[in-house]
SEPA-106443 format. One line per field, with one value per atom (N, C-alpha, C, CB): x, y, z. Coordinates in steps of 0.02 Angstrom, whole numbers. Glycine has a CB too. Example, Ala and Ser with C-alpha at 12.3 -4.5 7.8 and 13.67 -1.06 7.14 Angstrom:
2
east: c(660|615|660|565|642|684|645|704)
north: c(-284|-225|-165|-224|-112|-53|2|-30)
up: c(390|390|390|452|354|357|394|286)
***
This chain:
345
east: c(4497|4564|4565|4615|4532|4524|4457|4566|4441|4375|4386|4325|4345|4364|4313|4375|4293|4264|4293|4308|4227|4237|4188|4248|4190|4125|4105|4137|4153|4088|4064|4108|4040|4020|3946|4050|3930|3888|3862|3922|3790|3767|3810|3669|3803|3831|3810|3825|3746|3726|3760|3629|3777|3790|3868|3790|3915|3976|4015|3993|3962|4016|4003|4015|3959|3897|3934|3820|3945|3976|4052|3971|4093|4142|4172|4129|4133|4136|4100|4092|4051|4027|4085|3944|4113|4181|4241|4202|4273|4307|4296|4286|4237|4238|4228|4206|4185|4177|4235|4115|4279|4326|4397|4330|4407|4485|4465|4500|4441|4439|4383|4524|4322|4291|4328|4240|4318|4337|4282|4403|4278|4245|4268|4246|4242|4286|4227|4265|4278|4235|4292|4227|4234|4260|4288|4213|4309|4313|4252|4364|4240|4198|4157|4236|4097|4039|4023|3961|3995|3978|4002|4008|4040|4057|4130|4087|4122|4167|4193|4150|4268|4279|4333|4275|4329|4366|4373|4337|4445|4443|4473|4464|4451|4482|4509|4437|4561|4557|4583|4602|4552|4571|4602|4527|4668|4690|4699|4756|4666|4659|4727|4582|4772|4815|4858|4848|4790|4827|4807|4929|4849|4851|4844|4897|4871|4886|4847|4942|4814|4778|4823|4725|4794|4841|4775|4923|4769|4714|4759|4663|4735|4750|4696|4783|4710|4678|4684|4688|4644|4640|4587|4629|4607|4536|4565|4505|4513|4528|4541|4461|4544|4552|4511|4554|4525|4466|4492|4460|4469|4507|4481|4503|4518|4494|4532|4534|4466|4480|4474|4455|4532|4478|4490|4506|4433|4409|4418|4341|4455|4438|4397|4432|4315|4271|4265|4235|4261|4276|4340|4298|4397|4435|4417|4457|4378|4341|4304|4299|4241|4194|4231|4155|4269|4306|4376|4253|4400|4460|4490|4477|4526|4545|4631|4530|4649|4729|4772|4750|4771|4812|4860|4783|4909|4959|4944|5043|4969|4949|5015|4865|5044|5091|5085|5119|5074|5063|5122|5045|5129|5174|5124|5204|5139|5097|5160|5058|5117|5148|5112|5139|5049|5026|5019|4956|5033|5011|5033|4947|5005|5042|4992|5096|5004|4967|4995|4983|4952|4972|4969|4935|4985|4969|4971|5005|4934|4933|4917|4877|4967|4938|4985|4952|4991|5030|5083|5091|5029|5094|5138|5131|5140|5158|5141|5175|5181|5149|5158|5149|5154|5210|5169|5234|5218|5198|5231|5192|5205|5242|5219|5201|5255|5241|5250|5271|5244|5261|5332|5255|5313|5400|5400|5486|5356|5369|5350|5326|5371|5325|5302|5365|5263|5229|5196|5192|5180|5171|5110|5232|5051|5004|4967|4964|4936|4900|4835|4910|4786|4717|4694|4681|4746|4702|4743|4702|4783|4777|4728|4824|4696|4663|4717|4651|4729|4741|4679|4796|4717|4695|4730|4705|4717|4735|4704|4725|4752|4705|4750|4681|4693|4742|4748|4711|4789|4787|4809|4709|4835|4858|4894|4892|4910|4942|4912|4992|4837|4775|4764|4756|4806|4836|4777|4919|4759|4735|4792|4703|4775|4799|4806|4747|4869|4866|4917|4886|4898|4929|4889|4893|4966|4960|4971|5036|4900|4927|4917|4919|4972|4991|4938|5057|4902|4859|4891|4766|4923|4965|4938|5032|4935|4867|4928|4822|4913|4970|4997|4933|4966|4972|5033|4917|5020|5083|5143|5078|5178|5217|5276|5185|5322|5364|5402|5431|5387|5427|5386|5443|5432|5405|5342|5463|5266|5244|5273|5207|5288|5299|5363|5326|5416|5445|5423|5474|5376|5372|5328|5305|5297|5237|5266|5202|5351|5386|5398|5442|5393|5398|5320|5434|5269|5215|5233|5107|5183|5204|5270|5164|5301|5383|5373|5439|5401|5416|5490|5457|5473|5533|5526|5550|5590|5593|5602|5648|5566|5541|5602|5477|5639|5682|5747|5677|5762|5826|5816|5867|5893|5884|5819|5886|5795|5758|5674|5773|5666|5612|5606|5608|5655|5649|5632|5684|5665|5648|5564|5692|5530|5463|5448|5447|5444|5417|5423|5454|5491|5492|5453|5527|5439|5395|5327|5397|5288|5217|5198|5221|5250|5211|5197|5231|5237|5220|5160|5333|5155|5113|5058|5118|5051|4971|4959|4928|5013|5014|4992|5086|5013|5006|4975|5037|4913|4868|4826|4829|4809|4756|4799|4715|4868|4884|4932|4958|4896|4906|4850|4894|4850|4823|4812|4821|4725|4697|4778|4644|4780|4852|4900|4911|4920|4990|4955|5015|4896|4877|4910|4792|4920|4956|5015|4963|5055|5124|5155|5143|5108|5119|5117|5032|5063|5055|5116|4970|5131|5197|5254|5208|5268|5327|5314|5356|5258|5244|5244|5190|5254|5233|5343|5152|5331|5412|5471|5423|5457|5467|5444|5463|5395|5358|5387|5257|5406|5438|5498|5439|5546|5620|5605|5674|5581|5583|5563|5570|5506|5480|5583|5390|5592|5657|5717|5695|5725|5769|5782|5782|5693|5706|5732|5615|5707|5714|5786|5654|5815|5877|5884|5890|5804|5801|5815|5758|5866|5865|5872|5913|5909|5936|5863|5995|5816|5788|5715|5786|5698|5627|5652|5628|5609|5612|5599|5577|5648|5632|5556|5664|5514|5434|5375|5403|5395|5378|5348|5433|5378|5357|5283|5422|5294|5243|5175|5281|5218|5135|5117|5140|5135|5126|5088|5192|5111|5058|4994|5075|4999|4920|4859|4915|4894|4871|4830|4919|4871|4877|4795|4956|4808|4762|4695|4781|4701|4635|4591|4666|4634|4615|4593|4688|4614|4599|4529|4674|4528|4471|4405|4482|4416|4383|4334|4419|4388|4374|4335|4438|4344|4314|4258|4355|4223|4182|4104|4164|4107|4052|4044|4025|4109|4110|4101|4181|4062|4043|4104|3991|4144|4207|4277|4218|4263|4320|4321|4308|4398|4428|4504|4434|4515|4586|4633|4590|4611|4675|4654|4656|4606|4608|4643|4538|4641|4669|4748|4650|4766|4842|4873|4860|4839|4851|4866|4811|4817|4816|4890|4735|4915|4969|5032|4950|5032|5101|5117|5179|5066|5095|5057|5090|5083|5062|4999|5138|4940|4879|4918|4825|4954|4993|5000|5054|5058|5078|5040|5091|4982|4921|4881|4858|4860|4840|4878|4817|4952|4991|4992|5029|4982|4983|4919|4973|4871|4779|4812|4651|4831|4844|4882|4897|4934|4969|4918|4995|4873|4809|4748|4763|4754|4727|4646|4744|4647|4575|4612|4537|4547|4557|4536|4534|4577|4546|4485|4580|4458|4385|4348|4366|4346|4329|4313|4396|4391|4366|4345|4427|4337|4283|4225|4289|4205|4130|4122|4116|4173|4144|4115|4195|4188|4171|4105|4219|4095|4039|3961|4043|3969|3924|3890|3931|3956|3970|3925|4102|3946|3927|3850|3958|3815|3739|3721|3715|3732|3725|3712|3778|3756|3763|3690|3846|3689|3633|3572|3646|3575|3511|3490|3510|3515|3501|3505|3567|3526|3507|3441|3574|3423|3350|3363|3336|3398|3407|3418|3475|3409|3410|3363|3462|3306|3242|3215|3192|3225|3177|3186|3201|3263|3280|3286|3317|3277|3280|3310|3286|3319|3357|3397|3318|3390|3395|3469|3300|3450|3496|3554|3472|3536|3571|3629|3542|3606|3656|3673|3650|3667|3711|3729|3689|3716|3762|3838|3722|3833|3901|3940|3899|3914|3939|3893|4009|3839|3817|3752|3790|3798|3749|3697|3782|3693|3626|3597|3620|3532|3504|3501|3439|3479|3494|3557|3510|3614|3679|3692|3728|3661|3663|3613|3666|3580|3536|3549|3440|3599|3612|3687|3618|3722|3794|3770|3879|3697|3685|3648|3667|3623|3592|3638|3568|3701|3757|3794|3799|3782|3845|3808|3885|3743|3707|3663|3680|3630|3585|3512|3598|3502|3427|3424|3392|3371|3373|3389|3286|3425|3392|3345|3412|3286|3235|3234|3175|3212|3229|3244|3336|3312|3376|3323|3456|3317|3307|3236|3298|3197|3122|3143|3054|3184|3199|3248|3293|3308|3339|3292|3420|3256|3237|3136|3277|3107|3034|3047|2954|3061|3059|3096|3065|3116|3142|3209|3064|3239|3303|3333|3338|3247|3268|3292|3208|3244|3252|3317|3196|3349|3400|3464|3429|3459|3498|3494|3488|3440|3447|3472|3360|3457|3470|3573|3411|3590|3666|3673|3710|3675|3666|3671|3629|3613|3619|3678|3547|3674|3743|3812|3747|3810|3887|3884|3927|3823|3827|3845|3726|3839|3873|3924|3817|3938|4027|4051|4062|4002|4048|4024|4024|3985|3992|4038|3926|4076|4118|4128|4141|4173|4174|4198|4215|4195|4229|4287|4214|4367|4434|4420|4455|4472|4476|4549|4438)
north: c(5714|5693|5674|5748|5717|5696|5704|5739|5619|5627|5629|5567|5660|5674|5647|5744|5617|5562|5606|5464|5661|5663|5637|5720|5587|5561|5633|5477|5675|5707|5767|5737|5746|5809|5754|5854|5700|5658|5673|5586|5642|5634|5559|5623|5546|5497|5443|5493|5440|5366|5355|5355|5383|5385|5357|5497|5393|5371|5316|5372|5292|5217|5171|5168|5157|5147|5168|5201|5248|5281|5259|5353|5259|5233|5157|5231|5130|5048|5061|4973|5097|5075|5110|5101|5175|5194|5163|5242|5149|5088|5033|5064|5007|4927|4947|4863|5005|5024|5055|5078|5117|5127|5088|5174|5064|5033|4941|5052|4928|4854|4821|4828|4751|4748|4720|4726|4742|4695|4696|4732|4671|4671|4719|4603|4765|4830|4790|4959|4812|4801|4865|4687|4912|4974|4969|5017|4988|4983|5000|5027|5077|5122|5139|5180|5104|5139|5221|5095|5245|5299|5344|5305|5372|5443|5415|5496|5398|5379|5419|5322|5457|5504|5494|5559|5504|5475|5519|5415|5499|5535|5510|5581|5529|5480|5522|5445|5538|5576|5511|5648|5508|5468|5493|5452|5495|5530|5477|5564|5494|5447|5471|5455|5450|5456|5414|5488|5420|5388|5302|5421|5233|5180|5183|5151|5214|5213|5246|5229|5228|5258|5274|5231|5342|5338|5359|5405|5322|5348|5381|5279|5432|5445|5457|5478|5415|5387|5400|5332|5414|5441|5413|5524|5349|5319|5300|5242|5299|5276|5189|5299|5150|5090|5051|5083|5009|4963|4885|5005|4840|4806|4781|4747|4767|4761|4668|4848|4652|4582|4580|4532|4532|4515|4449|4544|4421|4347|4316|4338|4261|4210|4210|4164|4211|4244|4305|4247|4354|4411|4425|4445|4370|4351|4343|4311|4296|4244|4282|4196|4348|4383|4430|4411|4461|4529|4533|4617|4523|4528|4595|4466|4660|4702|4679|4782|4628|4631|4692|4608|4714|4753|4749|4787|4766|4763|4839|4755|4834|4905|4912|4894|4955|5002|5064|5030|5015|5077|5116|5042|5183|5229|5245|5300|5206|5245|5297|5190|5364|5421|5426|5484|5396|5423|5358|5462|5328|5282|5203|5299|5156|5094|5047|5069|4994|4957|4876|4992|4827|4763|4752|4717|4678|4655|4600|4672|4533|4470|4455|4445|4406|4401|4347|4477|4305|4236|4199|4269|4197|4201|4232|4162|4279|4328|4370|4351|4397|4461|4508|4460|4568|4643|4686|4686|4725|4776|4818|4770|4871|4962|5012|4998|5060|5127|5188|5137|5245|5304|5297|5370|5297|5303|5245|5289|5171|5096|5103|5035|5065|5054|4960|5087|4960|4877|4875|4839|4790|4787|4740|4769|4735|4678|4686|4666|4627|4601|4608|4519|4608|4613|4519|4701|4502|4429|4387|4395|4384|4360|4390|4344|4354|4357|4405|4272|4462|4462|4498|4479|4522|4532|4585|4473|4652|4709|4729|4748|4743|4800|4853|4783|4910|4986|5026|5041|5065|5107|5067|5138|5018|4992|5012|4953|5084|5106|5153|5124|5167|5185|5273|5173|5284|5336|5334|5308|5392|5385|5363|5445|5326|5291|5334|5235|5367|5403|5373|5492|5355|5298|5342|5192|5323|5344|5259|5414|5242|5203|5201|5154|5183|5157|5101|5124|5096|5045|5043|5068|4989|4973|4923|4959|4910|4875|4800|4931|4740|4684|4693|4579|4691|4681|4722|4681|4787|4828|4828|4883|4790|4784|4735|4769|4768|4715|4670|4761|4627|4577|4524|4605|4468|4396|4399|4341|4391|4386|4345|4381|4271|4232|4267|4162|4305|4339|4381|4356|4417|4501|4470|4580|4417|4390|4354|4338|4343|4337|4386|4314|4439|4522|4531|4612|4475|4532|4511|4513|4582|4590|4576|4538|4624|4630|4702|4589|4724|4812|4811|4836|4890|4913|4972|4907|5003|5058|5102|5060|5164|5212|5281|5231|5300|5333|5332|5350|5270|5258|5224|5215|5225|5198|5218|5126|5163|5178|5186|5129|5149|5165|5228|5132|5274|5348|5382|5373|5376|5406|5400|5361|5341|5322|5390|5234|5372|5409|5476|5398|5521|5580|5606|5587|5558|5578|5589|5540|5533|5508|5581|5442|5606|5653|5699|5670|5723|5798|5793|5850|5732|5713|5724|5674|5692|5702|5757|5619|5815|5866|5920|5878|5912|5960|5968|5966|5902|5878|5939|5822|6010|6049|6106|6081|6077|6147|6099|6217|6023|5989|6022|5911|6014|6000|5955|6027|5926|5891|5841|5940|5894|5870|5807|5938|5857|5829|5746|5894|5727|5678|5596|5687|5597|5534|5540|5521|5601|5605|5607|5669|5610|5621|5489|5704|5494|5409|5374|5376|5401|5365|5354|5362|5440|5429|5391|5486|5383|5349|5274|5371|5227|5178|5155|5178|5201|5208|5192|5285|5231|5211|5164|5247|5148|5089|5034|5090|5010|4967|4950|4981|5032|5021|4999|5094|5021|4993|4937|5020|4876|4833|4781|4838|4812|4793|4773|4897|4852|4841|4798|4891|4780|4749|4658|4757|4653|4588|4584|4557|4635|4604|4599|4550|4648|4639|4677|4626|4728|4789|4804|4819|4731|4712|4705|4624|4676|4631|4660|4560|4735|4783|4783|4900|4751|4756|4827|4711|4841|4895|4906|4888|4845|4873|4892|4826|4879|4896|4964|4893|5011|5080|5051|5153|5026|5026|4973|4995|4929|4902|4954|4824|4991|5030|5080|5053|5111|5149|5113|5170|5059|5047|5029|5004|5006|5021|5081|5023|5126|5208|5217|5258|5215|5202|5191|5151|5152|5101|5138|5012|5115|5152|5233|5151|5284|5354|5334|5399|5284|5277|5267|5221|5217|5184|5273|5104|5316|5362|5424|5377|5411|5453|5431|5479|5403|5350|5414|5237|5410|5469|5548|5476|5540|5618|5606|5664|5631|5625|5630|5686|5687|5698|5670|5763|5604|5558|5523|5497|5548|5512|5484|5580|5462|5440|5535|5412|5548|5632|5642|5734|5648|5657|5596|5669|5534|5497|5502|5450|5519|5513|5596|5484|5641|5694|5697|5725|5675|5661|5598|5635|5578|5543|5564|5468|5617|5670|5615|5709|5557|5525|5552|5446|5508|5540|5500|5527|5519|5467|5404|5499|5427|5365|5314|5376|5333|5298|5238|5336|5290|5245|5197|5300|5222|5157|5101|5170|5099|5070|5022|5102|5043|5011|4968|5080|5008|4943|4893|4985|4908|4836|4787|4852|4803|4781|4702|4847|4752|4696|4650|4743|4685|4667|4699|4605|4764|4802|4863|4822|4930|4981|5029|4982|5081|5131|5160|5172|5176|5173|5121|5193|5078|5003|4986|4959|5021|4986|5041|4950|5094|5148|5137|5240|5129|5087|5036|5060|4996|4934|4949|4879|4975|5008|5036|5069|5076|5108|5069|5152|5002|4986|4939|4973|4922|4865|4927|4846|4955|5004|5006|5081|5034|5028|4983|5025|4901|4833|4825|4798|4861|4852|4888|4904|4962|4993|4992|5074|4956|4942|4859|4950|4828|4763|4801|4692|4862|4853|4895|4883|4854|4863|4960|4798|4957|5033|5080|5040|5069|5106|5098|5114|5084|5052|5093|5023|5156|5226|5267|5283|5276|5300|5282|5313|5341|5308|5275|5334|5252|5224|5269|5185|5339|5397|5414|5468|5412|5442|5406|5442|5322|5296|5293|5249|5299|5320|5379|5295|5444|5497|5478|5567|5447|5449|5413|5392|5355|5335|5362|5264|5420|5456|5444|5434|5401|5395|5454|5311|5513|5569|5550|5649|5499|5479|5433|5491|5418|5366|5320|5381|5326|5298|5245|5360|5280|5258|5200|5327|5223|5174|5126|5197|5157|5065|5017|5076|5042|5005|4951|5062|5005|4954|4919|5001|4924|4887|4832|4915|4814|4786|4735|4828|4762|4729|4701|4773|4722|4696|4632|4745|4663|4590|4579|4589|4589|4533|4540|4479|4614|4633|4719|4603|4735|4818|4833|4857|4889|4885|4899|4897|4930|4900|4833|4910|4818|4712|4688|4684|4701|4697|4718|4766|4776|4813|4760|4903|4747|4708|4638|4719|4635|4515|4536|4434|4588|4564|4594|4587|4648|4659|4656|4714|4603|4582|4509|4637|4494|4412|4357|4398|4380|4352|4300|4297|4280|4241|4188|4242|4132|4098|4135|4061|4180|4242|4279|4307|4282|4331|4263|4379|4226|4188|4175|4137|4153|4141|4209|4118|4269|4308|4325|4350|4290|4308|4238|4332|4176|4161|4189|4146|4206|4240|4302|4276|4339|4370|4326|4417|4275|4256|4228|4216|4209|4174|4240|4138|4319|4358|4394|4420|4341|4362|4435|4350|4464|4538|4547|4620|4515|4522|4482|4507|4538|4539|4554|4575|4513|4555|4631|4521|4664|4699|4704|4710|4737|4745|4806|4739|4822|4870|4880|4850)
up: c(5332|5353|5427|5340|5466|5547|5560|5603|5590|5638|5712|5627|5759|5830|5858|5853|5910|5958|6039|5937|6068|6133|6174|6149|6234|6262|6311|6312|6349|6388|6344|6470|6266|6245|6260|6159|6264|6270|6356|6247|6313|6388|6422|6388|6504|6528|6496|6589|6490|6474|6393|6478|6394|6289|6296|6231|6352|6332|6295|6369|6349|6343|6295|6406|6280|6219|6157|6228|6153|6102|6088|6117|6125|6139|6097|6205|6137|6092|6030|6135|6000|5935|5889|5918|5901|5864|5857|5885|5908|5924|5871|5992|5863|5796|5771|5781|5739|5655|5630|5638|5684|5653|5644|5671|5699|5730|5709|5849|5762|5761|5825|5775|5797|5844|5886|5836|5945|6031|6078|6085|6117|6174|6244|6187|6250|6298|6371|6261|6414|6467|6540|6481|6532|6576|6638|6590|6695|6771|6786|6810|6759|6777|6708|6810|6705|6654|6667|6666|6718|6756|6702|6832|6719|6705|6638|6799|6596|6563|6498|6554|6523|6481|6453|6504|6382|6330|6271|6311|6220|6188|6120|6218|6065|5990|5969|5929|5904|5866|5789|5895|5747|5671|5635|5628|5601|5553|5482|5582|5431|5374|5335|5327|5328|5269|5220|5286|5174|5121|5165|5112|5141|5159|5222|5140|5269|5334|5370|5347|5441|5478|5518|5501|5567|5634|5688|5634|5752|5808|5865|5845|5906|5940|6002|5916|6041|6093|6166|6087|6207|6293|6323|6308|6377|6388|6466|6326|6516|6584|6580|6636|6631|6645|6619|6698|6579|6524|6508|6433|6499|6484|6375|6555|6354|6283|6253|6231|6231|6185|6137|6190|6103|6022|6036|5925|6045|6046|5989|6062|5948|5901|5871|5914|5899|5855|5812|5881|5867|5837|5756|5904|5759|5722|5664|5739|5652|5615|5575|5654|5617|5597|5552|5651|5579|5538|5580|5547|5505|5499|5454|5474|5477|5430|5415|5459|5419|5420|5430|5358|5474|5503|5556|5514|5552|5602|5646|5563|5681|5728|5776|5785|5759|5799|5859|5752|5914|5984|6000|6063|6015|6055|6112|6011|6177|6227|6252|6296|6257|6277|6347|6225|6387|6445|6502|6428|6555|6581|6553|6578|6589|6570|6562|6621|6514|6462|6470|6381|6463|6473|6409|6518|6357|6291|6302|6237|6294|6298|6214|6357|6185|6097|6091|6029|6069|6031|6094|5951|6148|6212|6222|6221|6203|6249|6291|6234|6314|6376|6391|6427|6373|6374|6409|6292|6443|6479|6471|6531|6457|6423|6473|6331|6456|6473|6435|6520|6456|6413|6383|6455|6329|6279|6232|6336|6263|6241|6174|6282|6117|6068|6065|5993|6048|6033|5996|6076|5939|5881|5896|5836|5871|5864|5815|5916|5822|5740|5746|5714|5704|5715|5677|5664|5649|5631|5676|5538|5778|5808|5860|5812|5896|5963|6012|5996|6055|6088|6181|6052|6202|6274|6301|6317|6315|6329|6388|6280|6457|6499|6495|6583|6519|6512|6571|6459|6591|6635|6725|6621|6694|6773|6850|6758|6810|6856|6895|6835|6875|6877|6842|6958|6820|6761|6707|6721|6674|6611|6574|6584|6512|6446|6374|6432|6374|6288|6243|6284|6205|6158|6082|6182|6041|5963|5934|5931|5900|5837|5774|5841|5740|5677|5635|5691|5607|5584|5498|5599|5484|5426|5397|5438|5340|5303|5291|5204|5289|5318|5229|5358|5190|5147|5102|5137|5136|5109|5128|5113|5174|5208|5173|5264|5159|5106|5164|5043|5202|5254|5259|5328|5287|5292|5340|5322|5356|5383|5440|5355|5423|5475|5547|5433|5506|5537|5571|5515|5551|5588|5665|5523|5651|5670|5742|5608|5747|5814|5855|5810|5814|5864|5878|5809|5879|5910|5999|5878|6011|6100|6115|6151|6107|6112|6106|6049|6187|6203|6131|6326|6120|6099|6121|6032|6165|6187|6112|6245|6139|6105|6089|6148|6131|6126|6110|6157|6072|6047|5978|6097|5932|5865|5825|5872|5786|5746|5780|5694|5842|5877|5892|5927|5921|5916|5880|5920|5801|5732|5723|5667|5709|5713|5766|5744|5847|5902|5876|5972|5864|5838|5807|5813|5727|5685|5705|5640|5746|5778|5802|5850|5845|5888|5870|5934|5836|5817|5718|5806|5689|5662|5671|5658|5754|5761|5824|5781|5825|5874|5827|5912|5768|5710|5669|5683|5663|5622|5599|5654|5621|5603|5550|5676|5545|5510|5422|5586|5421|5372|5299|5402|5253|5225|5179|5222|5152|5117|5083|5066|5033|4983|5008|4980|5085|5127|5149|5218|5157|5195|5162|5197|5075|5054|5081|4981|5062|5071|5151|5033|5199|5258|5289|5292|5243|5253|5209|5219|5164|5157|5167|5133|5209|5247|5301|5268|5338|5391|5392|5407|5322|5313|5293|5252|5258|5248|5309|5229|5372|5434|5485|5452|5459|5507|5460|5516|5418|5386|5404|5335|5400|5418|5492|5409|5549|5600|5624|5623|5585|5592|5559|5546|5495|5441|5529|5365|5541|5571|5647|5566|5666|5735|5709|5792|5630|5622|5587|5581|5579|5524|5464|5526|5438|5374|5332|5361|5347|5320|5238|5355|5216|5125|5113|5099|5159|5115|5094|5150|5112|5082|4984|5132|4957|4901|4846|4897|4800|4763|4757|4699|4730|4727|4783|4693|4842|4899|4884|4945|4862|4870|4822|4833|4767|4720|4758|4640|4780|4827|4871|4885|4905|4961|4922|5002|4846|4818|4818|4751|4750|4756|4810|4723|4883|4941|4950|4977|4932|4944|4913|4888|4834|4784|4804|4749|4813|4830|4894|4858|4948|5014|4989|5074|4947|4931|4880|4889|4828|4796|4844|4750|4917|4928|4974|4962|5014|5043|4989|5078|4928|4891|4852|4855|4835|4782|4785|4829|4847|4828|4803|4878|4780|4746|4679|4755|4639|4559|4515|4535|4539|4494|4502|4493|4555|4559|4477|4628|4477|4399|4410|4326|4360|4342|4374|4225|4326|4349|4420|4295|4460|4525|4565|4546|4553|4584|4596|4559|4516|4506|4525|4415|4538|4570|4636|4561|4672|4731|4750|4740|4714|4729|4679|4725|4675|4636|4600|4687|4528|4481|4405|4500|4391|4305|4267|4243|4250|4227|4204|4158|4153|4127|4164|4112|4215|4260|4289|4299|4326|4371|4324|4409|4254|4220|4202|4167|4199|4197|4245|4192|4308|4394|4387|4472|4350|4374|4318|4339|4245|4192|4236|4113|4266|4301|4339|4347|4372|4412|4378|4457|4284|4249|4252|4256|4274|4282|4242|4376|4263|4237|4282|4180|4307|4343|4332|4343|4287|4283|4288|4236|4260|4291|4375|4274|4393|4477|4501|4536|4477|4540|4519|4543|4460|4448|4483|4381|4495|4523|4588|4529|4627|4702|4711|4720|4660|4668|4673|4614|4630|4624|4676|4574|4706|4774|4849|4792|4828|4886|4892|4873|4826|4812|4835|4755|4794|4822|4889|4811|4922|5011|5033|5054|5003|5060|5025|5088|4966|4947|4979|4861|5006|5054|5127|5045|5143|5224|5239|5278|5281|5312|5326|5405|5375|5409|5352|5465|5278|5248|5192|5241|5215|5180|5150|5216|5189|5189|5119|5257|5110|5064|4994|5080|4964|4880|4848|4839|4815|4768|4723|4731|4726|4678|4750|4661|4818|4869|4864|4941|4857|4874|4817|4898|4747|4701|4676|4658|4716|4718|4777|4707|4823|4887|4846|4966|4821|4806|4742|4800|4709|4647|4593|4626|4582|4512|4492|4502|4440|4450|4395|4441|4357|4319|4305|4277|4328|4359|4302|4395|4234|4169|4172|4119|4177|4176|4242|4180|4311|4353|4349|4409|4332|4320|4255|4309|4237|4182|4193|4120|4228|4245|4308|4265|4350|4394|4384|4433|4338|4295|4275|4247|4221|4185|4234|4140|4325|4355|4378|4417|4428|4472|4444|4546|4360|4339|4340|4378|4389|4395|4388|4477|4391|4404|4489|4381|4491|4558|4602|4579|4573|4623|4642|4603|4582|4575|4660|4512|4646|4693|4766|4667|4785|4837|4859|4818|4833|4850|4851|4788|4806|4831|4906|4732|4926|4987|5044|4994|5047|5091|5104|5094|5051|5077|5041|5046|5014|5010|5035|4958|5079|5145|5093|5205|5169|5121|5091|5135|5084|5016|4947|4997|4946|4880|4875|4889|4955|4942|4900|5035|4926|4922|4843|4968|4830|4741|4687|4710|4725|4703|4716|4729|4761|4761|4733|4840|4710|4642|4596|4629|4574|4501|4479|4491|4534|4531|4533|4589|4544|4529|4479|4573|4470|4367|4330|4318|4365|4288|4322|4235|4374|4376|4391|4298|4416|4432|4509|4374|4549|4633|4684|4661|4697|4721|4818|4675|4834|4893|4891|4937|4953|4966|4973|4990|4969|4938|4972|4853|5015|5063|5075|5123)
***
């Protein structure tokens, strides 16, 4: 439920290094560029719940980009909701230009480019954000998409309500449990809606099924965090979201899959991945499918087989020694049997 990121448990040279590689694998890639490399002390905390992420963040004077490229490369569609509670923050994103402080809230996108420096006032920087998946969000994109970089003060109306909730959320995070982590992301998504609703005027217009996209969000994102546990099923899924098996198979026909269906798939997408990366050459083929849940090797080489078309050893020796004419014919042949897929996150 929470990962924690401290740099001076690091040696110096590690910080900063450490810093930025958490930063893009977890949040989003940018380009950080420090005041001060030296002694650079920082602090993360991740809270996964359910659809919704929340970071909580403490970093000296930095400045942070996401370049067009970077755009292009990886994109998580996310909107991201800052409460800086410590120091003051610039935002440059769709022409605009905002400047906050403790209390401000501000909204930006991860599939525009923007340009962030922090700590201008030469203050450390503590900022809580909101990372909201674009997709769940029952409002007009094109609309919401005029409020990016636009302060909204934090202590009044519905910006307050949000702030209220934020703090003591992630003040209180160690005495949550496992269970509370969906139900804690949907009230949170619930409010980050009404307040996104209410800066635009939209308050009629959140649709009754909203809650229900915002589940299978939920869904998915909890499948995607669990895949390596053997005894992920339909009843754990629909437990974990206080619904009824019924229900949740009801929700995948809906998409035209099957909850067992797509954690196999997930599962199998995952193998696919670390059986093509080099840095994981070493390991078995036996690790790599109990690493993603498949407790019998019979059974996984058979739906891996039925999905991309080869065994996987097969697989593991054409992407990583027959260099990539081979890989290439080989992701071919997988789309002639139609089940490789991207990743759905």
């Amino acid at each position: 439920m929470e990962t924690v990121l401290r740099t001076e448990e690091l040696s110096v040279a590690e910080r900063f290094e450490s810093w930025c590689d958490l930063t893009s694998r977890a949040l989003v890639p940018t380009v950080l560029t420090p005041v001060d490399t030296g002694d650079f002390r920082a602090e993360a905390r991740l809270l996964e719940l359910g659809a919704v992420r929340i970071s909580v963040m403490s970093y000296p004077a930095l400045r942070s980009r996401r370049t067009p490229a970077l755009v292009r490369r990886s994109d998580p569609e996310l909107y991201q909701v800052a409460l800086t509670r410590r120091g003051k923050q610039q935002l440059s994103q769709c022409r605009r230009d905002a400047l906050v402080g403790p209390g401000d809230l501000l909204l930006y996108d991860t599939s525009h480019p923007f340009d962030a420096r922090a700590a201008l006032d030469g203050k450390e920087v503590e900022v809580i954000v909101v990372h909201v998946p674009r997709a769940a969000l029952p409002l007009p994109a094109a609309k919401i998409d005029r409020t990016l970089a636009v302060p909204t003060p934090g202590h009044t109306g519905v910006g307050a309500l949000l702030s209220q909730f934020l703090v003591p959320l992630v003040t209180q995070s160690a005495c949550y449990r496992p269970q509370d982590a969906v139900r804690l992301g949907a009230v949170t998504m619930d409010l980050v809606t009404t307040f996104l609703a209410h800066r635009l005027g939209l308050e009629g217009a959140v649709p009754p099924e909203s809650r229900q996209q915002t589940l299978m969000v939920s869904v998915h994102a909890f499948i995607e965090r669990n895949l390596g546990d053997p005894q992920l099923s339909p009843e754990v899924v629909a437990t974990a979201h206080h619904i009824s098996v019924r229900y949740l198979h009801r929700l995948f026909q809906r998409q035209g899959a099957s909850v067992g269906g797509w954690i196999r798939q997930r599962r199998l997408e995952r193998c696919r991945r670390d059986l093509s990366d080099p840095q994981l050459a070493d390991k078995s083929i036996g690790f790599v499918r109990m690493r993603w849940g498949f407790v019998h090797a019979s059974d996984f080489a058979r739906a891996f087989r039925t999905a991309f078309g080869v065994p996987p050893s097969t697989y593991r020796h054409s992407m990583l020694h027959e260099g990539l004419d081979a890989a290439r014919q080989l992701q071919c042949t997988q789309g002639q049997h139609g089940s490789c897929q991207r990743d759905k996150t």
